[in-house]
N, C-alpha and C positions, 0 to 999 in steps of 0.2 A: 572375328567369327570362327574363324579357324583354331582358334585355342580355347573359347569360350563352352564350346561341347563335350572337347576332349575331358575339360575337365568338372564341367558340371555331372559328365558320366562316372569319372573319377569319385567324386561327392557322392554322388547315388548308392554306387559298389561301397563305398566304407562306412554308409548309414545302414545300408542290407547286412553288411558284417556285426554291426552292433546289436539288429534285430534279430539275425538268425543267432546270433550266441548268448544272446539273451533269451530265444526261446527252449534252446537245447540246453542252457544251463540254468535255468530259471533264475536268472540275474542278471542286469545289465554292466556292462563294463565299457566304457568309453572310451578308453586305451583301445581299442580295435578300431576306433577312427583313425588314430595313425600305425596302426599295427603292420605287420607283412602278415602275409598268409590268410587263409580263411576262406568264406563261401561268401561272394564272390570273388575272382582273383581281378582286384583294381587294378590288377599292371595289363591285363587279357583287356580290359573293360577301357583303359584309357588307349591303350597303340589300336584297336578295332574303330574305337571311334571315331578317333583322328584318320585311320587309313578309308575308314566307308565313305565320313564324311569328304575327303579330298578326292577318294573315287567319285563320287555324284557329282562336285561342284566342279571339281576341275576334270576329269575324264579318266578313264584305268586305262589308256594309252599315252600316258604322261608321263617323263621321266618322275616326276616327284612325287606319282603313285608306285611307284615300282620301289622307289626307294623307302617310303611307308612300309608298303608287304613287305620287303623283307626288312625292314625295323620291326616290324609287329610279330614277324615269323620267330625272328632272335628272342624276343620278349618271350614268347607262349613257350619255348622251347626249355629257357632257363627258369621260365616258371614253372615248369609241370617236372622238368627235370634236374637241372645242376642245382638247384636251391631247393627238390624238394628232397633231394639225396642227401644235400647237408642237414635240412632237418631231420632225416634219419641218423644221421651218426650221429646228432646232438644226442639222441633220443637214447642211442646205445650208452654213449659217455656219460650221458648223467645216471644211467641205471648204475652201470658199473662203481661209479663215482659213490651214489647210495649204498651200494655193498661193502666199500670201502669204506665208508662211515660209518658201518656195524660195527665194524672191528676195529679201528682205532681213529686219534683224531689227532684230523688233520683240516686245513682250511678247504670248506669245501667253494665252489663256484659252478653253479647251475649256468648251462649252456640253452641259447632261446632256439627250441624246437620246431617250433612253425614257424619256421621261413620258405617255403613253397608251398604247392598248390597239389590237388591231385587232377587228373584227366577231367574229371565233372566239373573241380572248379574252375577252374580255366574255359572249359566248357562256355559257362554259365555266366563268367564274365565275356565271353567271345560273341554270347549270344544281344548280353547286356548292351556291349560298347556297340552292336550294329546296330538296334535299335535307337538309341542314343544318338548316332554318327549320322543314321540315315532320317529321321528329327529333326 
């Protein structure tokens, strides 16, 4: 029971991803079923789940709720931040990378941009995995 929400929530967040990027780019892509990044952030959606749920069933004065929060705390933290920073510099290196290819050639290698989240997506999956967890 205990792993069967976490990740049916998980499921939910990466069919949301294929719907919302398919309504902002009027086309669906299914590669965002297993993608990083995106609206909603599944890693926010999966550690919420698991931590609400084992708050409700087991109690938030549990070592093994304490150990969740801060599992879940780590996740939302590297999602909104250490990985969405990397997708920023993806994002510089391949322009630059582009410019470079104006002017002469050389091999180029496209680096993958969206690998984190912004504050609303993590948000959104924070909000997702409660619902989900406490379900």
């Amino acid at each position: 029971m205990f792993f069967v929400r976490p990740l049916l929530a998980l499921f939910i967040a990466q069919v949301f991803k294929i719907i919302i990027y398919g309504w902002k780019n009027k086309g669906f892509d299914f590669r965002r079923l297993v993608g990083a990044g995106g609206m909603p952030s599944s890693h926010a959606t999966l550690t919420v789940a698991l931590t609400t749920q084992i708050g409700k069933n087991v109690g938030i004065d549990e070592p093994v709720f304490a150990v969740a929060l801060v599992f879940t705390m780590v996740v939302l933290y590297d999602a909104a931040g250490v990985r969405r920073a990397a997708g920023k510099q993806a994002a510089i290196l391949n322009t630059i990378m582009s410019e470079v290819m104006a002017h002469q050639k050389i091999k180029e290698a496209r680096l993958k941009e969206l690998l984190g989240h912004t504050p609303f997506e993590v948000l959104v999956g924070v909000i997702l995995g409660f619902i989900v967890g406490w379900w």
